[in-house]
C-alpha positions, 0 to 999 in steps of 0.5 A, a space after each residue: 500500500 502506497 502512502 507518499 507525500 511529495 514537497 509541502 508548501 511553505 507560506 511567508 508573508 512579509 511586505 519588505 521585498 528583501 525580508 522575502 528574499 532572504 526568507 526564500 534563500 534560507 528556507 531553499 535548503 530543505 527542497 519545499 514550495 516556498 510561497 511568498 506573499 507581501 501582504 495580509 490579503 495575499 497570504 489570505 488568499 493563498 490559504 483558501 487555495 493551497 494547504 501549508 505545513 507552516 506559515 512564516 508571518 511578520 507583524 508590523 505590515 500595512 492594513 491587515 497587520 500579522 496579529 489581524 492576519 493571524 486572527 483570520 486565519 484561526 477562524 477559518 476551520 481548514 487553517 485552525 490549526 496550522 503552525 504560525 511562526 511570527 519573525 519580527 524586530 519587537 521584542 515588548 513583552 506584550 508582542 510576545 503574549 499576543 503573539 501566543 494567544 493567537 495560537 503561534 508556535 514560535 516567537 523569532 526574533 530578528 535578526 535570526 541565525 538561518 540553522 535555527 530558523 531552518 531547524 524550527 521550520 523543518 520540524 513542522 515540515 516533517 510533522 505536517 508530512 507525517 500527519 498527511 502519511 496517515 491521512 493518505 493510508 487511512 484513505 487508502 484503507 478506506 477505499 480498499 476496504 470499499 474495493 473488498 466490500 465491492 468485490 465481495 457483491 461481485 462474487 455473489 453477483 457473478 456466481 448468481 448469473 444464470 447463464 455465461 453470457 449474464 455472468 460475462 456482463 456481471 463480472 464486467 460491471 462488477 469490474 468497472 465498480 471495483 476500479 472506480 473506471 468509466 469503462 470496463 470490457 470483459 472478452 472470454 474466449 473458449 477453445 472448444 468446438 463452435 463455441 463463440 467468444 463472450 464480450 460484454 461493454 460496461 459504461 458509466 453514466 458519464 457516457 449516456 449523460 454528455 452524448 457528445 463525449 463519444 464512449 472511447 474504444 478499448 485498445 484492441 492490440 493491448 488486448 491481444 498483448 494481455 492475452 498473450 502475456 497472460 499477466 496484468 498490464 497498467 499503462 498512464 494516459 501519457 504512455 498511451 499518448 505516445 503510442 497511439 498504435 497500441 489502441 484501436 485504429 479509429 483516430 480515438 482522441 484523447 486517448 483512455 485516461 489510463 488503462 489496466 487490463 488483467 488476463 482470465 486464466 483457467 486451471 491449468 494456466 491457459 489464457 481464457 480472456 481478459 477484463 479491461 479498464 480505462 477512464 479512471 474516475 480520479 487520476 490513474 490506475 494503482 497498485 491496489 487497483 491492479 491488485 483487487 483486478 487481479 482478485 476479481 479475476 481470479 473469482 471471474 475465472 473459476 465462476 466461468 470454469 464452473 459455468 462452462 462445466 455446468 453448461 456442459 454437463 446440461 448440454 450431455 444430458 440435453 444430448 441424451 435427450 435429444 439422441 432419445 427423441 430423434 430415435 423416436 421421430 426418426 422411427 416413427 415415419 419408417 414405422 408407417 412407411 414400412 407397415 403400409 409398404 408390407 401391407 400394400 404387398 401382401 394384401 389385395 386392397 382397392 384403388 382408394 385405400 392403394 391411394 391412401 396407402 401411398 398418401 401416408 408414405 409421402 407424408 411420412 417421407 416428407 416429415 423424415 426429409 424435413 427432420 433431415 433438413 432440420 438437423 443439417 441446418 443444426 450442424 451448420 448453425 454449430 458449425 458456424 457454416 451456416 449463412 445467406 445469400 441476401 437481396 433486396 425483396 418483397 417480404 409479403 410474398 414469402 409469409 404467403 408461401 410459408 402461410 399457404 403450405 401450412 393452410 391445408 394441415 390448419 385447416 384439417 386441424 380445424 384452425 383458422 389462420 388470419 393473415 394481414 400484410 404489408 404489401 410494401 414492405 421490403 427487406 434486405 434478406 435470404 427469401 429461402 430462409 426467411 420462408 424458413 422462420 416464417 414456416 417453423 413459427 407458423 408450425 409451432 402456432 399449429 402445433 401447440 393450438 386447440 381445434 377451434 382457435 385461430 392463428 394471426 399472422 401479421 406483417 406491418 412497419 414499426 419504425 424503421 423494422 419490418 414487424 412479422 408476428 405470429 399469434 396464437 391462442 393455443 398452450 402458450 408457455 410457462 414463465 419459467 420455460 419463456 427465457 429457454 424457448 429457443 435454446 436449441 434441444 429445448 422442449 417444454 415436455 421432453 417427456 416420454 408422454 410429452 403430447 408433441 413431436 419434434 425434435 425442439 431445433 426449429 424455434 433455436 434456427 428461427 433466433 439464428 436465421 433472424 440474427 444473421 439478417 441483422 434482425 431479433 425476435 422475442 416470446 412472449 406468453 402470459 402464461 400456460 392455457 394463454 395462448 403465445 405471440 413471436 415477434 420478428 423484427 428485421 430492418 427495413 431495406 429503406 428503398 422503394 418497393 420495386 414494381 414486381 417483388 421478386 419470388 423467394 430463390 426456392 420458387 425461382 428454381 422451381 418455376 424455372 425447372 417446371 416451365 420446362 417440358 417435363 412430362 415427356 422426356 422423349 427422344 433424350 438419352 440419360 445415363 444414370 450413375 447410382 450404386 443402391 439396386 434400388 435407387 437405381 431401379 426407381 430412379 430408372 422407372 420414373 425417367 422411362 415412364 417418361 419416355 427417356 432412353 436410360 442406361 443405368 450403372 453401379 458405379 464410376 467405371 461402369 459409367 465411363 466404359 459405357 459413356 461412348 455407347 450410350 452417347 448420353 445427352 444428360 448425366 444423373 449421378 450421384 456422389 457417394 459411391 465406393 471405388 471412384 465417387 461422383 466428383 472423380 466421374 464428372 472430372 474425367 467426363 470433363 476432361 474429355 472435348 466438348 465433341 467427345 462429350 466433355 460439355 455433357 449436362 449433368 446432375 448431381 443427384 445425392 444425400 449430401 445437402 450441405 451448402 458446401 456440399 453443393 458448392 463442391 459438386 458445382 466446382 467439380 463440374 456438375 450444371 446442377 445439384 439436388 438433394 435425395 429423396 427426391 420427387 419424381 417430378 422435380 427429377 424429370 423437370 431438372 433432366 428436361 431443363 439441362 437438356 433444354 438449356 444445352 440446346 440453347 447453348 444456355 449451359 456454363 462451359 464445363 470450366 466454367 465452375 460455380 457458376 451452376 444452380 442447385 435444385 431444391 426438390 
């Protein structure tokens, strides 16, 4: 603990100019600020600004003389106290007695010997130096006992917090409490898979107050130094004056008034993040400041540790549950896709129930698919694959897709939906995926409403953010579930009796599709039996609605793959690449049923060795096959001339769905990309347009990589 007091003042007061000169030479010696004033008013007016450790007074002065200035300065309750020496040429007794009665400590003669006056002084110099010392620790302990006190709230507040993110923001204002700063930022830094870095801002009100007094940044490459070092760094606002490359690299003036960082370290020492400050409130940081930091720290480490432990121990037993759950939902649809299978072979049934038979497959595949497509979206989202491809476009057009595929389930439910649109709405944003959240929310809606009820879908402008909400008078949720209900992996009832099914992904994909459009949306429910509200908000594009909206890019690919001739694919030969017998033999049936002449194979090889016979005009192929792949066929086809059939129109037709997975079979050299299972429309429809477009020469050259489509079926 740090308790200095640097030189003290010294006050003589005299009106003879030369007396002053020789009291300053005198006194030099003992290396003090020696204040010189010439008359009462002067002296006077130096003790209301300064404080001294004693005053040199002369008596015989004009208007106020010593013993009035004396006077004076003992009513006053800052200098009651302060040591008076009178230096004067009378020597009457009654000089003397008054002088004392005043409250001087010494009564010195002149002319005087400079060692005795230099003796006295200093012995009120080192007495005044002392009494400041205490004062100085006393404060020091004063404001370290309040650092504890500080520190022992955080460490409650801090071990509190529900989640990682709420203890980041905690240990932040807790930080910024403890060393008195304007400005705190706190950055945790995970290294396990897919898990994104913590930062939480803590600003005084000195920000919020004077708007024109910008919040300053913390300096980004101290940061990253504190890191690396993984020890505390203190620097003044002069060092960081002089290195203006240290902060960030937006021409912040003046810099931080002072900056003190501390590293967050886990068990075994690794550099988890750091906790910043800068801005003190009064002069600059200390070593009792850095040494409460580094307590903080300590605490914020081992509550992080015990956090990310407790998180993951919740996500192992999420997983179980989910693993639980998605065997169920998975096993369900084969269940009815296999029992209608093997009935629909062994028993003699009507057209009617044959009908009926094969309505439940598709409707089970479709789940399956959707299931599917689900847990990719998961993976992406995890991965932090997942992204958009946004344009500017109409956003009612895509809320009436997502509404009206969903109207036939509503209203075999009994449901009514209401729809009211802003047909002049428009946003900067991914149709496909916000057809997505409109879809998952308008299913949830579904889902968890009674017969009977209604579901209200609007679209309307709030502001500057487009506002969707979808409302529904069904279950609604438990204000205990309310702050969990886009987590992924989370359901209200994840129980074996749960009324419900799914897989508890669809409303966490919502939250991450809306974020990455720049966008929000929240829950709201005033409780179970209450009905629900989920409102998405999304920021206005702020241009003119153009005349003709454009169509989500799903839609888009499908009308241009149906505006083709797809019902008859006669006189095209197809070479078919697929190594499942039975994949191969339905794939084949529905394109001969078509009129098309197919050759199918099992793999690679066969495909090459029959390519010259067969002379196709399209390839169907799919990617995963043992010996040669997909990628390894369609690169040796393209290396072929285009009169040999390197330019050959070709379909990548596999389970992958990945984005990545799309982009790799486009880059290889395949025209365009469809996921399995696939419908048999959709197959012949993208066969008939790559045929149609070669003939128009409206095909990418075959180097021409990337420049394809993918097929959404």
């Amino acid at each position: 603990m740090r308790a200095e007091v640097g030189r003290v003042n010294i006050l003589i007061v005299d009106d003879r100019p030369e007396q002053l000169l020789s009291l300053e030479a005198v006194l030099a010696p003992l290396g003090e600020n020696i204040v010189k004033a010439a008359s009462g008013r002067e002296a006077l007016r130096h003790l209301l600004q300064e404080e001294f450790a004693v005053i040199l007074l002369d008596i015989k002065m004009p208007e106020i003389d010593g013993f009035e200035t004396a006077t004076l300065i003992r009513k006053r309750r800052s200098t009651l106290h302060t040591p008076i020496i009178f230096l004067t040429a009378h020597t009457e007794r009654v000089y003397v007695e008054r002088s004392y009665s005043l409250g001087a400590v010494d009564y010195i003669m002149t002319p005087f010997a400079p060692e005795v006056l230099r003796t006295k002084v200093s012995v009120f110099v080192d007495l005044f130096k002392k009494t400041q010392k205490i004062k100085l620790q006393a404060e020091s302990l004063r404001v370290h006992a309040e650092q504890l006190q500080r520190l022992n709230r955080a460490a409650l507040a801090i071990n509190s917090a529900l989640s990682l993110d709420a203890m980041v923001a905690a240990i932040t204002d807790a930080a910024r409490d403890v060393g008195g700063a304007h400005q705190a930022m706190t950055l945790v830094k995970l290294e396990r898979p897919g898990e994104r870095a913590r930062t939480a801002v803590s600003l005084s009100e000195r920000y919020t107050t004077f708007q024109k007094e910008a919040p300053l940044p913390i300096a980004g490459k101290l940061c990253a130094l504190v890191c690396e070092m993984n020890r505390p760094l203190r620097m003044t606002q002069r060092e960081l004056s002089l290195h203006p490359e240290w902060l960030d690299d937006r021409g912040q003036k003046p810099p931080p008034r002072g900056y003190l960082a501390v590293p967050l370290s886990a068990a075994d020492g690794q550099n988890i993040g750091t906790i910043q400050l800068s801005d003190r409130h009064d002069g600059e940081f200390s070593d009792d400041d850095e040494t409460v930091l580094v307590q903080l720290a300590q605490l914020a480490s081992i509550a992080i540790q015990n956090c990310v432990h407790a998180e993951a121990r919740e996500a192992n037993r999420l997983k179980d549950e989910f693993l639980a759950t998605l065997s169920h939902e998975l096993r369900s649809p084969l269940n009815a896709i296999l029992g209608w299978t093997h009935l629909l072979r062994s028993e003699p049934f009507d057209v009617q129930r044959v009908s009926h038979g094969l309505e439940v497959i598709e409707r089970n595949v479709a789940a399956q698919t959707k299931l599917i497509e689900d847990l990719l979206d998961v993976s992406r989202v995890t991965t932090g694959k997942l992204s958009i491809s946004a344009a500017p476009m109409a956003l009612a057009p895509v809320v009436e897709i997502a509404v009206d595929a969903i109207r036939p389930a509503a209203e075999a439910k009994g449901l009514t939906i209401d729809v009211s649109l802003d047909p002049d709405i428009e946003v900067n944003g991914d149709a496909d995926r916000l057809q997505q959240v409109v879809s998952n929310l308008t299913s949830n809606a579904l889902k968890f409403t009674r017969p009977g009820d209604h579901i209200l879908v609007s679209l309307r402008r709030a502001g500057a953010t487009a506002e969707l909400t979808v409302r529904d008078t069904g279950e609604g949720i438990s204000p205990e579930f309310l702050p969990l209900v886009f987590e992924r992996f989370r359901q209200a009832d994840s129980t074996s009796r749960r009324t419900h099914a799914g897989l508890g992904i669809g409303l966490s994909l919502v939250r991450h599709i809306v974020e990455i459009h720049g966008g929000s949306v929240v829950a709201e429910s005033p409780g179970l039996q209450k009905g629900s509200t989920f409102v998405v908000r999304l920021p206005l594009l702020g241009v003119e609605r153009s005349s003709r909206p454009p169509l989500p890019r799903e839609g888009r690919s499908r009308s241009l793959a149906c505006s083709e001739p797809a019902s008859n694919l006669g006189g095209l030969r197809v070479l078919l690449v697929e190594d499942d017998a039975d994949a191969r033999e339905l794939l084949q049936e529905v394109l001969s049923q078509h009129h098309a002449e197919v050759t199918a194979v099992a793999s690679a090889h066969e495909a090459l060795a029959a390519f010259c016979a067969a002379s196709p005009h399209v390839l169907v192929s799919d990617i995963a096959m043992p010996g040669e792949d997909g990628y390894e066929l369609i690169r040796a086809i393209r290396q072929r001339p285009p009169q040999a059939g390197g330019d050959l129109p070709a379909l990548a037709l596999t389970a992958y769905a990945r984005k990545e997975d799309q982009k790799r079979a486009l880059e290889a050299g395949f025209h365009m990309h469809a996921t399995k299972p696939i419908e048999p429309a959709a197959l012949v429809a993208a066969v008939a347009s790559l045929a149609a477009r070669a003939r128009a020469g409206e095909l990418p050259c075959a180097r021409d990589r990337g420049s394809s489509e993918e097929l959404n079926p």
